[in-house]
C-alpha positions in Angstrom: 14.2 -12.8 15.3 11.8 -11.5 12.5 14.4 -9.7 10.7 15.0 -10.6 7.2 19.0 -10.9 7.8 21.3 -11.4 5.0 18.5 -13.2 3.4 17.6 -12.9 -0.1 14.6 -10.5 0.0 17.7 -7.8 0.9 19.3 -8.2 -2.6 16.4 -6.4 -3.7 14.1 -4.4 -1.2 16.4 -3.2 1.2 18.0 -0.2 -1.0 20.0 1.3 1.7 18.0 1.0 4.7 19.2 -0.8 8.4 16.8 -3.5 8.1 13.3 -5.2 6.5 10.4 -6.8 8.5 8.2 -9.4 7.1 4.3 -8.5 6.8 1.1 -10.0 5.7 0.1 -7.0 4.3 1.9 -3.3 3.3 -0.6 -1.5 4.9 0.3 -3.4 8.3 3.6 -1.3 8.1 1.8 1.8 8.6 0.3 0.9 12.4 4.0 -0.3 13.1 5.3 3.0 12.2 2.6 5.0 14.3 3.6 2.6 17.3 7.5 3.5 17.2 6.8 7.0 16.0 4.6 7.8 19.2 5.3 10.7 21.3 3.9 11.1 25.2 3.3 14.6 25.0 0.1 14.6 22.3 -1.3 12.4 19.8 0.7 11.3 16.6 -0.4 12.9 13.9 -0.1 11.1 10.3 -0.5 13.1 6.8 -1.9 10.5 4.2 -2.9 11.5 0.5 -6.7 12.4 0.2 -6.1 10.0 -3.2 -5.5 6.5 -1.0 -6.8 3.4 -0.6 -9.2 3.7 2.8 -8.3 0.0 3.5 -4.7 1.1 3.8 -5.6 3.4 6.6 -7.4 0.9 8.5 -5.0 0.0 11.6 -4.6 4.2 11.7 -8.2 4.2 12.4 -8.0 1.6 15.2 -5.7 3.6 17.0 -5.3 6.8 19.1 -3.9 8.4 15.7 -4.9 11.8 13.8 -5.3 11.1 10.3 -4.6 14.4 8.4 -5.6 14.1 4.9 -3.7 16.3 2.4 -4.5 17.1 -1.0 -3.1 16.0 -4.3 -3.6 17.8 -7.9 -4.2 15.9 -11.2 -0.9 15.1 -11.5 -1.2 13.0 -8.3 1.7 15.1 -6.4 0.9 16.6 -3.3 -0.3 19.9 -3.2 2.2 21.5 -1.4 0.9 25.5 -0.8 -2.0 23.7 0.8 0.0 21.6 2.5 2.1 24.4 3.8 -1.0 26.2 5.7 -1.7 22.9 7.0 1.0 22.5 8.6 0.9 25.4 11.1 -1.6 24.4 12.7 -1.6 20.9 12.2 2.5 20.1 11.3 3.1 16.2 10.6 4.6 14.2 12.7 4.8 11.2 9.5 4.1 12.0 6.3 3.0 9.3 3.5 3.9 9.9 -0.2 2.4 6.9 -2.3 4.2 6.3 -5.7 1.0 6.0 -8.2 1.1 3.1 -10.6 5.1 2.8 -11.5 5.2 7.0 -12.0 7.7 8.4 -9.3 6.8 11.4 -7.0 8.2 14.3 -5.7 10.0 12.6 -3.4 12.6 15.7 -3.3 10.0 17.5 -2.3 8.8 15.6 0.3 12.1 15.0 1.7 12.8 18.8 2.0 8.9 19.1 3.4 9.7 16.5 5.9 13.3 18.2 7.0 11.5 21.5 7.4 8.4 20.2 9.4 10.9 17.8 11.6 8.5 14.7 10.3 9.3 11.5 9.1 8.9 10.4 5.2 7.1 7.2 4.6 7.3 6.2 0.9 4.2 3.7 -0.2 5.9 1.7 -2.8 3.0 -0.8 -3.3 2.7 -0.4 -6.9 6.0 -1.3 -7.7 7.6 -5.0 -7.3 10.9 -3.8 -6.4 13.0 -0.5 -5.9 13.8 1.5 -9.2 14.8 4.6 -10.6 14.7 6.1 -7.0 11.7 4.7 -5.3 12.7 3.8 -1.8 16.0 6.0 -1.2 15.4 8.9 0.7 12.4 7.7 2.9 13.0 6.6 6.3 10.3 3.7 5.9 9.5 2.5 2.9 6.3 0.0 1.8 6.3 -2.9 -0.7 3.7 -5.8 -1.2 5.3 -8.3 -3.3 1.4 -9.7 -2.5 0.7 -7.6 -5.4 3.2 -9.5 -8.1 4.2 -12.9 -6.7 2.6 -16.2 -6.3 1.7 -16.4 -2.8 -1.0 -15.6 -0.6 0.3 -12.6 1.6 3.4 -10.3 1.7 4.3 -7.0 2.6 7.7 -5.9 3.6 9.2 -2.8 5.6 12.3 -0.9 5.0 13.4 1.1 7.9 16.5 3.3 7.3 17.3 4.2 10.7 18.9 1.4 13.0 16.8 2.6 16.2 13.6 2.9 14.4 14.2 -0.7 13.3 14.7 -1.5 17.1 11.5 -0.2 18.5 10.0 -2.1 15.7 11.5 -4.9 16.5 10.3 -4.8 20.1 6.6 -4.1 19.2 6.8 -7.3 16.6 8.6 -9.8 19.4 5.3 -9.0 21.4 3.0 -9.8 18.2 1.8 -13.6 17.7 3.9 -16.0 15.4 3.1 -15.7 12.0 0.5 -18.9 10.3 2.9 -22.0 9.3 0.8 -22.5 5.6 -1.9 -21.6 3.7 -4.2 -24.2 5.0 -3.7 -22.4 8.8 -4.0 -19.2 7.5 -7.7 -20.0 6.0 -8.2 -21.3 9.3 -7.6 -18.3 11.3 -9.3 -16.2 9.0 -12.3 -18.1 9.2 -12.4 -17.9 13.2 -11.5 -14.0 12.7 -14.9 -13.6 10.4 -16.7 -15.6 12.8 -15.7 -13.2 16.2 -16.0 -10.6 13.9 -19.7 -11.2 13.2 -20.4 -12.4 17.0 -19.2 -9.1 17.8 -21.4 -6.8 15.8 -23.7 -6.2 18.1 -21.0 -4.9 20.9 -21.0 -0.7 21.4 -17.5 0.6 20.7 -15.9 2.5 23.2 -16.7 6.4 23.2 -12.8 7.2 24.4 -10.0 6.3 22.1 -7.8 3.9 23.3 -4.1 4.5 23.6 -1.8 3.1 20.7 -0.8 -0.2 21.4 0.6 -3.1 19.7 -3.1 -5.3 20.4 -4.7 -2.3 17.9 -2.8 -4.1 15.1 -4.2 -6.8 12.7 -4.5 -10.4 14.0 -2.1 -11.2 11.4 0.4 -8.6 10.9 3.7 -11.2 10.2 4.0 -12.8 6.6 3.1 -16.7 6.7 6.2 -18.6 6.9 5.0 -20.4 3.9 5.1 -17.0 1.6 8.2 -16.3 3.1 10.2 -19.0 1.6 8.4 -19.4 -1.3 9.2 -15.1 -1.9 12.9 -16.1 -1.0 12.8 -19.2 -3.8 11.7 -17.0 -6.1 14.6 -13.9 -5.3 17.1 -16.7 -5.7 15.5 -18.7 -8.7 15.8 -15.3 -10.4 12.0 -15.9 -11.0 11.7 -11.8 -11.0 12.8 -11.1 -14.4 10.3 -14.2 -15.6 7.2 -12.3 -13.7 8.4 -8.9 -15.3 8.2 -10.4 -18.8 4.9 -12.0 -18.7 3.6 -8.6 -17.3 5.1 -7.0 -19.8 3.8 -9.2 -22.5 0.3 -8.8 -20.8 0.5 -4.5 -21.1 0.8 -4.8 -24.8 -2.0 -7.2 -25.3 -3.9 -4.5 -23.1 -2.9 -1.2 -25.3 -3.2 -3.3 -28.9 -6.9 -3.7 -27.5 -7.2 0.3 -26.8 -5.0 1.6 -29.1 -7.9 3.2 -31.4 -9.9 4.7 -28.5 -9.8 8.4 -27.7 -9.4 10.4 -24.5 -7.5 7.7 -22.6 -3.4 7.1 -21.8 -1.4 5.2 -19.5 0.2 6.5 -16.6 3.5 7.2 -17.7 6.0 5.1 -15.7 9.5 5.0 -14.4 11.7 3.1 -17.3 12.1 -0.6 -15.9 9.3 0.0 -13.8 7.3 -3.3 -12.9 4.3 -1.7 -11.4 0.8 -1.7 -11.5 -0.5 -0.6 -14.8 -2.9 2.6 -14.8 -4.8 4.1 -17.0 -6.3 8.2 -16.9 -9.5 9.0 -18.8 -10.5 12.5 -19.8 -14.0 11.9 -18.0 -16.2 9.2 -16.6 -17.7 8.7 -19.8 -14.6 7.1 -21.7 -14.2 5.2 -18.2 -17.1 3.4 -18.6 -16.0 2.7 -22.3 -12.6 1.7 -21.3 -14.0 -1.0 -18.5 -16.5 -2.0 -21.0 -13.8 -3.0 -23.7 -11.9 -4.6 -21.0 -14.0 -6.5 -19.4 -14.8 -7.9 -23.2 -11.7 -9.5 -23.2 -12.0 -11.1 -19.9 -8.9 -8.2 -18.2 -10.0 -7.3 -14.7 -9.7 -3.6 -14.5 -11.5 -1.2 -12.3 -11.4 2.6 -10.9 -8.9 3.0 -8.6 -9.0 3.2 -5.3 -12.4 1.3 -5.2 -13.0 3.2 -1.7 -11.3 6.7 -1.1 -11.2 8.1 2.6 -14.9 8.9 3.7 -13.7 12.2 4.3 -12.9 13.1 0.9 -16.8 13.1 0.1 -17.2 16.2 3.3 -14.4 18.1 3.1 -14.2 20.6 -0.1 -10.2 21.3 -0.6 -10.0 17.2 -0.9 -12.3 17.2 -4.2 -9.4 16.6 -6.4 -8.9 13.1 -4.7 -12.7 12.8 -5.9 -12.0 13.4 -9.9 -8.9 10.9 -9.7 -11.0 8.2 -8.4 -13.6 8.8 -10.9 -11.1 9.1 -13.9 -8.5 6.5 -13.2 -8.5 2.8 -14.1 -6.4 -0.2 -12.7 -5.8 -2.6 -15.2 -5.5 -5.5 -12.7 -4.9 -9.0 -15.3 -7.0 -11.7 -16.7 -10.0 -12.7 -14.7 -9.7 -16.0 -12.6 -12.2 -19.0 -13.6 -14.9 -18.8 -11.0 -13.3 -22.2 -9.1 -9.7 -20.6 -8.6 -11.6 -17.0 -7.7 -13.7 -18.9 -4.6 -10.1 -20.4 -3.2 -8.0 -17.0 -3.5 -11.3 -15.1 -1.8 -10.5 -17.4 1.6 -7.5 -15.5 1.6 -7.2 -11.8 3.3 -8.1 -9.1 0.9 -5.3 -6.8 0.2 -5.6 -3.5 -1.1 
């Protein structure tokens, strides 16, 4: 069984829900959804943000799945009079609300959207390191990635409110490969993935999609057993409140070094939030300022998300995804030495 149980990752990310699944990566949770969520009579179609991560879409796009891309305003909430016309021709059958850098979103909203439209809510909670202030209670899935906050070298976790979505997950994951025992077979397999990957470059893809199934998923969909226990040890050494200080401690070293420049504020976030830490800029110009000053310091901080949907670029009503991307920092943390950056880049690239 691959479910967490009455383990200690429930203490803090279930919130509610029937069960959790272990992932290497959030955005894996996404082509589990799709393959429980599928209907016979036409093909499942899943509403992202226009303002995402492309990476995160990634098993969406191996599969037999339309991707509707909805718009967001400045605010990073979904544009939901747009939305509404979309949705008569093109109604959702799951919708995915991403909570941006520890601010929560209209999740009421969404909820009510979702009811109306007979879809399924998927709340991307990726930013955050655990549930708070209402992330996580009214989706029917909801996406973590402790990747993002602890000490190991893959995890994502699922949150799946209903009982019987939680058993067709649990079906398609029995017929998925064992997760790697360590980090040393992890590397392993990834190499061999890089290598069949580049043997296969020349091959023609096939012109006709081909129909969801659980093969369409990553190679590596299941958490390592090694980050599993070590993400346990750290839920019952109490080690969370520890990592929430020393992030803490690093945002103020951040906003004492930007606290006399102009046209720039954080991303105001739920109180308690441990999230990701973001920055907006009045225009590109104070961006480049901002990254400049940064990077001075040796604080890893980039635009966020480095790579937006391609159709973002081609389709006019998505433009405000644009101007985010272009306006919006991620202050990641300190840079690595180069010797400790060449180790953690033989490990999968999370986004």
């Amino acid at each position: 069984m691959i479910f967490a149980g009455k383990s200690a990752l429930e203490r803090v990310w279930l919130n509610g829900a029937a069960e959790i699944f272990k992932l290497s990566q959030a955005r894996h949770a996404l082509g589990l959804i799709a393959l429980a969520s599928q209907n016979k009579d036409r093909r499942l179609r899943f509403w992202c943000p226009a303002y995402v991560c492309n990476v995160a879409l990634q098993s969406l796009r191996n599969m037999d799945v339309e991707i509707v891309l909805y718009p967001v305003d400045r605010h990073m909430v979904p544009d939901w009079s747009v939305c509404e016309k979309l949705a008569v021709d093109s109604p959702p059958d799951l919708f995915l609300l991403v909570h941006y850098f520890g601010s929560l979103n209209a999740i009421r909203e969404a909820r009510n959207f979702c009811n109306q439209k007979h879809a399924k809510l998927i709340e991307d909670a990726a930013h955050f390191m655990s549930p708070v202030g209402g992330i996580g209670s009214v989706g029917d899935f909801v996406c973590y990635s402790p990747l993002k906050f602890f000490p190991v070298p893959d995890g994502g976790l699922l949150a799946v409110r209903d009982s019987e979505q939680a058993e067709k997950i649990q079906k398609i994951i029995g017929k998925l490969p064992r997760p790697a025992p360590d980090r040393f077979q992890w590397t392993i397999d990834g190499v061999k993935r890089g290598l069949k990957q580049f043997l296969r470059r020349g091959a023609t893809k096939p012109k006709v999609p081909r129909p969801i199934n659980p093969r369409q998923l990553s190679p590596d969909p299941l958490m390592s057993r090694f980050s599993g226990r070590a993400l346990e040890d750290a839920v019952r050494r109490q080690r969370i409140a520890s990592i929430a200080d020393r992030r803490k401690q690093f945002e103020c070293s951040v906003r004492e070094i930007l606290k006399n420049i102009d046209h720039v504020a954080e991303i105001e976030r739920i109180d308690g939030a441990t999230s990701w830490m973001g920055l907006r800029c009045e225009d590109e110009t104070t961006v480049q300022s901002i990254l400049e000053r940064l990077h001075e310091f040796g604080i890893s901080a980039f635009n966020w998300p480095r790579n937006l949907p391609p159709e973002v670029v081609s389709q006019e009503n998505l433009s405000e995804a644009l101007y985010l991307r272009n306006t919006t920092i991620y202050v990641h943390g300190p840079r690595r030495s180069r010797r400790r950056a060449k180790r953690r880049s033989a490990q999968p690239h999370h986004s």
